[in-house]
C-alpha positions in Angstrom: -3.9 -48.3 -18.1 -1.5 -47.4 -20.7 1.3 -45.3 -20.5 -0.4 -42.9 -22.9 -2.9 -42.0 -20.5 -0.3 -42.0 -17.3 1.7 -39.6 -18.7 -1.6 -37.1 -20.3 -2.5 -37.0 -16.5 0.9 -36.1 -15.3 0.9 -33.6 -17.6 -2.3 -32.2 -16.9 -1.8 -32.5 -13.0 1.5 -31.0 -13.8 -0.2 -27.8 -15.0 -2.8 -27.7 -12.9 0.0 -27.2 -9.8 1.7 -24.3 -12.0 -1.5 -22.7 -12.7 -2.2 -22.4 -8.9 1.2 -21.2 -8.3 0.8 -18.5 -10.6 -2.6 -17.6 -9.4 -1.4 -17.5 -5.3 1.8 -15.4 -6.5 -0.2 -13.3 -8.6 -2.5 -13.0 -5.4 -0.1 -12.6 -2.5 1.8 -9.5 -4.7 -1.2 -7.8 -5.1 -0.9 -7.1 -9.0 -4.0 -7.5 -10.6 -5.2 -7.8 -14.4 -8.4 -5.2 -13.8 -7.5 -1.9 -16.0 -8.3 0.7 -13.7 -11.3 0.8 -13.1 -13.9 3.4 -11.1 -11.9 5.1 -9.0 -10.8 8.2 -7.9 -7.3 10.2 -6.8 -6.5 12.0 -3.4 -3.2 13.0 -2.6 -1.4 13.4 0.8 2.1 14.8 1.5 4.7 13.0 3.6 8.2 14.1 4.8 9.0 10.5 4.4 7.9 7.8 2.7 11.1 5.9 3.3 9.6 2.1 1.7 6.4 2.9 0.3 6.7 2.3 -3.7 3.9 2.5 -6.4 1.2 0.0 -6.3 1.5 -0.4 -2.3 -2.2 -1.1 -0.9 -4.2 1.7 0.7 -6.3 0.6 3.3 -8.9 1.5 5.9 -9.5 -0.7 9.1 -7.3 -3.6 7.7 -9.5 -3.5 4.1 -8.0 -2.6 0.7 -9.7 0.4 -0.5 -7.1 1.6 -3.3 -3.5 1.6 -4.2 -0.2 4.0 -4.4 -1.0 5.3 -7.9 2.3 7.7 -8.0 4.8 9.1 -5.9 6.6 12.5 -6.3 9.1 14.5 -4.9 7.9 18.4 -4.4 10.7 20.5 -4.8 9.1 23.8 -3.4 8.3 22.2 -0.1 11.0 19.5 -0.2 8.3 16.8 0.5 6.6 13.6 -1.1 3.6 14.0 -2.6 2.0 10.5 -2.8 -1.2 10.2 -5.3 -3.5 7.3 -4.0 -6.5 5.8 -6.4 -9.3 4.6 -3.8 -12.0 2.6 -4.8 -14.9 4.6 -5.6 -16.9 2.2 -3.9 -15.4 3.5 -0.6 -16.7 6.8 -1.3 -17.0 7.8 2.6 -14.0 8.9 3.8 -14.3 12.2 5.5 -12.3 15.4 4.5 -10.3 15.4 7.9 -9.6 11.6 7.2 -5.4 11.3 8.5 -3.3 8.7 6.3 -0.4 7.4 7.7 2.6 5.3 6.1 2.8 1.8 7.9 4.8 -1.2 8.0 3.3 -5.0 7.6 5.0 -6.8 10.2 8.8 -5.6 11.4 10.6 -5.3 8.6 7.9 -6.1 6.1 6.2 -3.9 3.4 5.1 -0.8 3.8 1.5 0.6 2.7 -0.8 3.8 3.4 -3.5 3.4 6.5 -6.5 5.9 6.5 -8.0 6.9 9.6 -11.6 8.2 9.4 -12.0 11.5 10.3 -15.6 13.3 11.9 -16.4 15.7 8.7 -19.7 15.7 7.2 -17.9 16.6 3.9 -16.2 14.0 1.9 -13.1 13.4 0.1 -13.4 13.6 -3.6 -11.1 13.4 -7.0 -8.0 15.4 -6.5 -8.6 16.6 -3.0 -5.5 16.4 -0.8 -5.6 14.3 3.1 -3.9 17.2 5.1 -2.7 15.0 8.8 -0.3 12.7 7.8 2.1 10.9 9.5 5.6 10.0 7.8 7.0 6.4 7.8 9.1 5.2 10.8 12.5 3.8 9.5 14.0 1.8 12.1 17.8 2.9 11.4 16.7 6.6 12.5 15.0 5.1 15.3 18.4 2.7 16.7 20.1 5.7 16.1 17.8 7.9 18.3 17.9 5.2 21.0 21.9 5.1 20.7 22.5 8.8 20.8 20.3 9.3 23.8 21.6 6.1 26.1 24.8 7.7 25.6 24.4 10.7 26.3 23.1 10.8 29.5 26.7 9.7 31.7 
């Protein structure tokens, strides 16, 4: 074989390997080149959302139904007001449905679990999930634990 053609497959293997790298880190951080497409917006209110950031996954029994689409402070109430775009495929989430902020793995990401709820009434565009549950942030928690091992001599 002649060089030539040694160093055209190098090249192209080359690629190849930076192509796939590119495609698994464009996978594993969840951005996608899909415009948004059908899908609509429910909001939920949080007293904390210590973590959770735009574009976090919103999902139901460990499957991706939607995103974080915006996050906003409400200065009447003094809470978070977090604007998820689900999937209009996943059209069947019940009006009682409760979202909660969760946490992938200890110290990992955090994200938006749904719960179904037992309504016969769904959610639609711009409704709002009323049972929440805020994120856990684990300083709060150490300090809890601290405070109350102490104070009990």
């Amino acid at each position: 074989m002649s060089m030539r053609v040694i160093e055209i497959c190098v090249g192209a293997f080359v690629a190849l390997g930076l192509a796939a790298l590119a495609w698994l880190a464009i996978s594993v951080s969840g951005l996608s080149f899909n415009g948004p497409g059908d899908e609509y917006l429910v909001s939920a209110r949080f007293s904390n959302v210590a973590g959770l950031k735009p574009r976090a996954k919103v999902t139901s029994a460990g499957v991706t139904v939607g995103r974080v689409a915006e996050i906003r402070l409400d200065p009447e109430i003094g809470q978070a007001e977090v604007i998820m775009a689900i999937e209009s495929r996943f059209d069947q989430f019940p009006l009682d449905s409760a979202a909660s902020i969760l946490t992938a793995g200890l110290l990992g990401e955090k994200y938006i679990g749904i719960r179904f709820g037992a309504e016969f009434d769904m959610l639609m565009d711009g409704d709002e999930i009323m049972d929440t549950q805020s994120s856990l942030v684990l300083e709060d928690l150490i300090g809890r634990f601290l405070l109350n091992s102490s104070g009990g001599d």
